[in-house]
C-alpha positions in Angstrom: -27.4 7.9 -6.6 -29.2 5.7 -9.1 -29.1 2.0 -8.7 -26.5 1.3 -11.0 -24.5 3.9 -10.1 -24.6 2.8 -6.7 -24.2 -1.2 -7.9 -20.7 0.4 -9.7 -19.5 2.6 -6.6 -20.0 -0.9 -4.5 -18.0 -2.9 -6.8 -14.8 -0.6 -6.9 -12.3 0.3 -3.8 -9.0 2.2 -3.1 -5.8 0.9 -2.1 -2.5 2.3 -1.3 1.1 1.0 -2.8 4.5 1.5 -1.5 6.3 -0.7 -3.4 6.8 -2.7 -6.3 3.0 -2.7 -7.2 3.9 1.4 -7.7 3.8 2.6 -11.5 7.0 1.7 -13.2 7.5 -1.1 -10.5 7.4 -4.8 -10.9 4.0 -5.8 -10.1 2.4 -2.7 -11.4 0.7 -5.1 -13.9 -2.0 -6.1 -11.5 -3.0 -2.8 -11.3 -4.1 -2.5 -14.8 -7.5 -2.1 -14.3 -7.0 0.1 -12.0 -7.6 4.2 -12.3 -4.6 6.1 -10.5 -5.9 8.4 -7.9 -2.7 10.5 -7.2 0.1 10.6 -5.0 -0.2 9.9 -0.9 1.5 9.5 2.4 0.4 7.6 5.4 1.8 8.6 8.5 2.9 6.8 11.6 4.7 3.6 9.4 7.7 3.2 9.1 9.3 0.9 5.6 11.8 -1.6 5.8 14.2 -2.8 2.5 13.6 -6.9 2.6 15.1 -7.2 -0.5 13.6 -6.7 -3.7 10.3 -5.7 -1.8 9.5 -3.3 1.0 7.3 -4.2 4.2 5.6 -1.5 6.4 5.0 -1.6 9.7 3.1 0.6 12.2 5.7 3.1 14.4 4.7 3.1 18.0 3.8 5.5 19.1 2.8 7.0 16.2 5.0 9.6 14.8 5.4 12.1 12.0 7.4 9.4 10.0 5.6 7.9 7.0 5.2 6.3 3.8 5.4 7.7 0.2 2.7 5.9 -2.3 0.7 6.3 -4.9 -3.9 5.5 -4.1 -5.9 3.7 -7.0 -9.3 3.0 -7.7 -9.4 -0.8 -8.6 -12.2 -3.0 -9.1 -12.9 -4.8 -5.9 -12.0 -8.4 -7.8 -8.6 -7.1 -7.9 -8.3 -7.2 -4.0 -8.2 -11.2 -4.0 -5.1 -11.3 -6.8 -3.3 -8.6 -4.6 -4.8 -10.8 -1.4 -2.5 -13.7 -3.1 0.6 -11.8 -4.3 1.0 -10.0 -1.1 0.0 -13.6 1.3 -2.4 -12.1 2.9 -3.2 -12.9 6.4 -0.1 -14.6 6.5 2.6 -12.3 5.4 0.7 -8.9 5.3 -2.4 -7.7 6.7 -4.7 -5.9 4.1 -6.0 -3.0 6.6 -8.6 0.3 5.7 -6.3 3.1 6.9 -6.8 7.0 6.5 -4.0 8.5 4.4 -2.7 12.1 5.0 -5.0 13.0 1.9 -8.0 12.0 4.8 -9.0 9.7 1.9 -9.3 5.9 3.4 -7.8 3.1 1.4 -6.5 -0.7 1.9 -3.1 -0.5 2.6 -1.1 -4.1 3.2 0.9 -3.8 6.4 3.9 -6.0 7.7 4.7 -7.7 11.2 7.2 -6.0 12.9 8.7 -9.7 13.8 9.4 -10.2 10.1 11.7 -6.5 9.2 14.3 -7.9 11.9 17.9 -7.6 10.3 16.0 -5.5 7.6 17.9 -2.1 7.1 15.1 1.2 7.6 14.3 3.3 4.7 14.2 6.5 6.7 12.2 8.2 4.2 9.6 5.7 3.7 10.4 6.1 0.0 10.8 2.5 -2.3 11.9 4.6 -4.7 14.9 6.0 -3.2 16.3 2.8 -1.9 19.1 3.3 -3.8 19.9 6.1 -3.4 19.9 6.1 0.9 
């Protein structure tokens, strides 16, 4: 790869959503530079409803259980605004996981401690909250 070409692939990243940074979804916005990569899963989460935002946490052990996103291609600048909107370390945990797709990506992931009283969406799905 050419020097530039390897100065652009440096300065660019993937990152999974789940929730209401999905297309269509309430903080979409800060995804606008972004270039949608397709649909994804990640397996062995589980996503709880807090509200009018979803947290995921890890299912242990693991299981077949997982989450339904969507993977972009965002400039790596991007990753401190998301950072802030999402209160990461404090809230979520931005972490580079392999989706089923065996494409790795950031993903922000919840504390467990934090879904308590939080009602499971089974099907890992924002999406069809209301409809579960």
């Amino acid at each position: 790869m050419s020097g530039s070409g390897a100065l652009m692939e440096a300065s660019w990243t993937d990152v999974f959503v789940y929730g209401t940074l999905l297309k269509g979804e309430s903080n979409h916005a800060y995804l606008k530079d972004g270039i949608p990569s397709g649909a994804d899963r990640l397996t062995g989460f589980q996503m709880f409803d807090l509200g009018s935002f979803p947290m995921i946490v890890p299912i242990s052990p693991s299981s077949l259980r997982g989450i339904v996103g969507e993977r972009y291609r965002i400039p790596i600048k991007i990753l401190s605004r998301l950072d802030e909107l999402e209160d990461h370390p404090h809230f979520y945990r931005r972490q580079w996981l392999t989706l089923d797709s065996g494409t790795e990506a950031w993903v922000y992931v919840g504390q467990a401690a934090l879904t308590k009283g939080s009602r499971l969406l089974a099907g890992g799905d924002w999406r069809a909250r209301g409809s579960i």
